[in-house]
N, C-alpha and C positions, 0 to 999 in steps of 0.2 A: 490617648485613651478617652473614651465619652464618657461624661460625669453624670452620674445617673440624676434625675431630677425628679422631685415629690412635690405635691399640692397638700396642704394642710388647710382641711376648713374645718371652723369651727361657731357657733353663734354668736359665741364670747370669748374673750380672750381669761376669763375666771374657768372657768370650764377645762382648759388644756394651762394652764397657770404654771403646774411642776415640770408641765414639756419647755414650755418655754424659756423659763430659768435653764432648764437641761442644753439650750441650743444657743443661751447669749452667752452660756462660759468658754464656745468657740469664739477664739478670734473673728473678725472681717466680716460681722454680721451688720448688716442694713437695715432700715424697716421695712419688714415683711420679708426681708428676703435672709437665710442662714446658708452656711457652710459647715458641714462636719465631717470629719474623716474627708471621704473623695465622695462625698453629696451635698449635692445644692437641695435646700426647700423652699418653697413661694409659703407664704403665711398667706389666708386669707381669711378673717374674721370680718363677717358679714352682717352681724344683729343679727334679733329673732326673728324665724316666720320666713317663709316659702319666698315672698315676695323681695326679700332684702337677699336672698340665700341664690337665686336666680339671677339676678344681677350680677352681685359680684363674682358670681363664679363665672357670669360672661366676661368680665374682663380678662380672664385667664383664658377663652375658649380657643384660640389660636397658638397655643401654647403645645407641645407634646410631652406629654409626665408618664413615666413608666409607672406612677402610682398616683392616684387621687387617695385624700384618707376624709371622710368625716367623723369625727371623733366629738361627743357629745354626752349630754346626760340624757334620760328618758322614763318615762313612767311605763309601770306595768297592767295589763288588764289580769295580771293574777298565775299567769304562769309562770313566774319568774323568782325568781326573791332580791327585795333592796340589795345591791351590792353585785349583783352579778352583772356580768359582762358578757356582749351580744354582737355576732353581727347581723346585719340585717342588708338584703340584696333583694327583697322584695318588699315596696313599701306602696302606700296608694293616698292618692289626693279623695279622700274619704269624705270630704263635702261638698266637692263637686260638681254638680248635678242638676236635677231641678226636684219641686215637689209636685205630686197630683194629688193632692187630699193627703190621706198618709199615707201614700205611693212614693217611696224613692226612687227616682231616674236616673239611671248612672252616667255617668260620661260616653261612653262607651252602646250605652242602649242609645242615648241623644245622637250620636254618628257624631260628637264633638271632639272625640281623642279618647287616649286610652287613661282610664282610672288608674288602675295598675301598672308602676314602674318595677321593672325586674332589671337588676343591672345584665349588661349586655355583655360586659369584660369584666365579671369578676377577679377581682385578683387572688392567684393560690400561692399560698406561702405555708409552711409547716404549722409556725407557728397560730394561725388564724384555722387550722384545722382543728385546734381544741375550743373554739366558743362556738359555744352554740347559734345555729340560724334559728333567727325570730323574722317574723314578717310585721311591719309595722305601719301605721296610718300616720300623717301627717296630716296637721290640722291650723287651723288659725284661731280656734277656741278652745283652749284644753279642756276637755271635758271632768267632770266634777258635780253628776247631777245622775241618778239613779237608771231615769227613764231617758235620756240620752244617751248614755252606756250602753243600755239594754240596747237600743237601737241601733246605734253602730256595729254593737257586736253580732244583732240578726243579719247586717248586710255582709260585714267585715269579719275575714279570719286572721282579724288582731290581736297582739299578744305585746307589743308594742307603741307607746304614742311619743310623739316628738310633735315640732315646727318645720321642723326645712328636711327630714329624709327625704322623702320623694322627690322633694325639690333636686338636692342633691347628686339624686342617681337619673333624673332627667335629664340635667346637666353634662354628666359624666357619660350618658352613652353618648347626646349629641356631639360634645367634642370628641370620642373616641379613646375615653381615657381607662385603663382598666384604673380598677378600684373595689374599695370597700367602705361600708358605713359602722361603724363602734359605734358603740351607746352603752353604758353602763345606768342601771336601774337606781333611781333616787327615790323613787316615789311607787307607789300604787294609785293606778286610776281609779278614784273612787271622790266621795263630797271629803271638799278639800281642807286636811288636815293637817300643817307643818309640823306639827310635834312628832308625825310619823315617819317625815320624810329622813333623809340621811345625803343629803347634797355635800358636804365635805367626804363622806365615805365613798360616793360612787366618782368624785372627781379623782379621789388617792387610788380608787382600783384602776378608773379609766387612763390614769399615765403612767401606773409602774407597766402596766404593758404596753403604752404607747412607747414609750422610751425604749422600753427593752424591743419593742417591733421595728422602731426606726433603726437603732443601733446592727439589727439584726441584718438589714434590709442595705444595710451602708457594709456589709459583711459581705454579704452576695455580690 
């Protein structure tokens, strides 16, 4: 019988912390590597940021996984509220580009590649049918400045910001892996406020359903 196999990335390993206690209380676990029930997982915690997230997922590219997961926290540009939970299958390298004055040049206008990543094998499972699709931007500077908001948001129909999404779903069509990207909402994109954020609340939302999605997923 073939033992189904899953990719878990994540930036940090603080972030998916409840999953991972969930998969050392199986026996015959490795580093990086679990077994539960009749499924194997690859753990791959990359750091922050497109660049570090790109890499390590290439070491897995030769791999075939009946699921990639990236499973994170993320900020909101305000459609959202702290604590909810999202996926997202369309995300874009939102500073990509070049400037002409205050002309933004997209990837895509330059003939340099496509801005916009759209996963190409989404994965459909029941349970990912009740969170909501957000479409997200990836960035290397999180924004937290009025008039850089405003301007993203005149190019981008963001509703989500993260490090490594796009990176992620680049990734994942090139190796040909279906998949999905989680984020649960810690923050509001806005000038930057910790007192507002709630990072242990979107970590506790983002694993009772990663758990209960893995568990589900080793059921099928």
């Amino acid at each position: 019988m073939r033992v189904p196999k899953i990719l878990l990335h994540s930036a940090t390993a603080a972030e998916i912390e409840p999953t991972l206690s969930f998969l050392k209380a199986f026996p015959g676990y490795e580093i990086n590597q679990y077994k539960f029930g009749n499924t194997e997982l690859d753990l791959c915690v990359s750091g922050a940021g497109m660049v570090k997230t790109a890499f390590e997922l290439g070491k897995h590219s030769s791999i075939s996984y009946d699921i990639a997961i990236q499973a994170g926290i993320g900020g909101t540009f305000g459609l959202h509220g702290i604590g909810d939970l999202l996926r997202v299958e369309e995300d874009s390298f939102s500073e990509m580009g070049a400037e002409d004055g205050d002309i933004f040049i997209s990837m895509d206008e330059l003939g340099l590649g496509e801005q916009t990543q759209r996963l190409l094998y989404p994965h459909r499972h029941k349970l990912l049918e009740h969170l909501p699709k957000a479409k997200g931007i990836t960035v290397n500077t999180v924004h937290g400045q009025d008039n850089s908001i405003q301007k993203v948001l005149h190019r981008q129909q963001a509703e989500v910001e993260s490090m490594e999404g796009a990176a992620f779903i680049y990734a994942a069509n090139r190796a040909g892996w279906p998949a999905v990207q989680l984020r649960c909402i810690s923050n509001r994109v806005e000038k930057r406020d910790r007192s507002k954020w709630d990072i242990p609340g979107a970590i506790h939302n983002l694993n009772l359903f990663l758990i209960q999605f893995l568990k589900a997923l080793d059921e099928n």
